[in-house]
C-alpha positions as CSV (number, residue, x, y, z in Angstrom):
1,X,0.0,0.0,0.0
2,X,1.1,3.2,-1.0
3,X,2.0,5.9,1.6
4,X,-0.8,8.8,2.4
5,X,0.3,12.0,2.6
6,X,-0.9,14.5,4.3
7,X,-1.1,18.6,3.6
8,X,1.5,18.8,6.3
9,X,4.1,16.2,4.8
10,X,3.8,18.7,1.3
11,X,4.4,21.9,4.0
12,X,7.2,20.2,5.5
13,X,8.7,19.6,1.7
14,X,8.6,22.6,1.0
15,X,10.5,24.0,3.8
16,X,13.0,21.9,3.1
17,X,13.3,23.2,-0.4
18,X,13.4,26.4,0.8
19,X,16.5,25.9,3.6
20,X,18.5,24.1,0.8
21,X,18.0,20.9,2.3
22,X,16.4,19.6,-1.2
23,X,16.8,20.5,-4.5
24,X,14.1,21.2,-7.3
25,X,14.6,17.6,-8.6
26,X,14.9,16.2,-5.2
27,X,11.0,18.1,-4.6
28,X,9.8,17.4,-7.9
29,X,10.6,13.6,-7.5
30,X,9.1,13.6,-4.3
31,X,5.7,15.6,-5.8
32,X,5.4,13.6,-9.0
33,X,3.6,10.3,-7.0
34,X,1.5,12.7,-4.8
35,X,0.0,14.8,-7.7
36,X,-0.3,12.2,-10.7
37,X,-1.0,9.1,-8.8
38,X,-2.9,11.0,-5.6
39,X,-1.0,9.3,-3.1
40,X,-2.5,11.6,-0.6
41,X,-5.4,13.3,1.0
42,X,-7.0,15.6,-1.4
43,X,-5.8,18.9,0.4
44,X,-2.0,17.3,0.3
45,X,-2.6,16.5,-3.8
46,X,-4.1,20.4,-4.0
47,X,-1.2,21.7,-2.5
48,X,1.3,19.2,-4.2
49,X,-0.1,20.5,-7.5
50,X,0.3,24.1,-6.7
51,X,3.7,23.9,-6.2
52,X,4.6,21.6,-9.1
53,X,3.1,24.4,-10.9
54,X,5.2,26.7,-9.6
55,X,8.4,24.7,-9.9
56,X,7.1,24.7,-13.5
57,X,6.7,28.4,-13.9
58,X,9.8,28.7,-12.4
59,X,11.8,26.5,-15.1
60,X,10.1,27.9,-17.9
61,X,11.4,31.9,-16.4
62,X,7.6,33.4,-15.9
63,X,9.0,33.4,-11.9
64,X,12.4,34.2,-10.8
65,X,14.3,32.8,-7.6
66,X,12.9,35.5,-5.4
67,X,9.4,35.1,-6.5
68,X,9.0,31.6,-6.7
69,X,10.4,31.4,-2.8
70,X,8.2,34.0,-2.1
71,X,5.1,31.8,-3.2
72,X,5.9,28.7,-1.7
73,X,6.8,30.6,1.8
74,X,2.9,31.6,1.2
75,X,2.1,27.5,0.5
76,X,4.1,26.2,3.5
77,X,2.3,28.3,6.3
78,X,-1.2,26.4,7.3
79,X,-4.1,27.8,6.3
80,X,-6.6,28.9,9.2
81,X,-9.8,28.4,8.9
82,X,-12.6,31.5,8.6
């Protein structure tokens, strides 16, 4: 059986992208299973596919370095509910 991840495990990912401790392949590899096979709860795929589409934007140029750590500082904090 597949591991289930959870909104926080994604969070957590992306954190450690953001200290250095992974690098875009390392976060993209780990992503890929979570967004095209949804090994995770929906809000974990959700957020998994808004920062693979970021990653993307960022490889393609339409976000620099600043920008696209900017946006996933935004993704990493928890929502709180209304």
């Amino acid at each position: 059986m597949a591991e289930v991840y959870t909104a926080a495990d994604v969070r957590a990912m992306i954190k450690s992208y953001l200290s250095g401790k992974v690098d875009r392949k390392q976060i993209t590899e780990w992503l890929t299973p979570l967004v095209w096979q949804e090994d995770g709860a929906a809000d974990a795929v959700d957020l998994g596919w808004s920062v693979a589409l970021l990653l993307t934007e960022a490889s393609r140029g339409d976000l620099d370095e600043e920008e696209l750590h900017e946006q996933l500082r935004s993704l990493a904090a928890p929502s709180v509910p209304a």
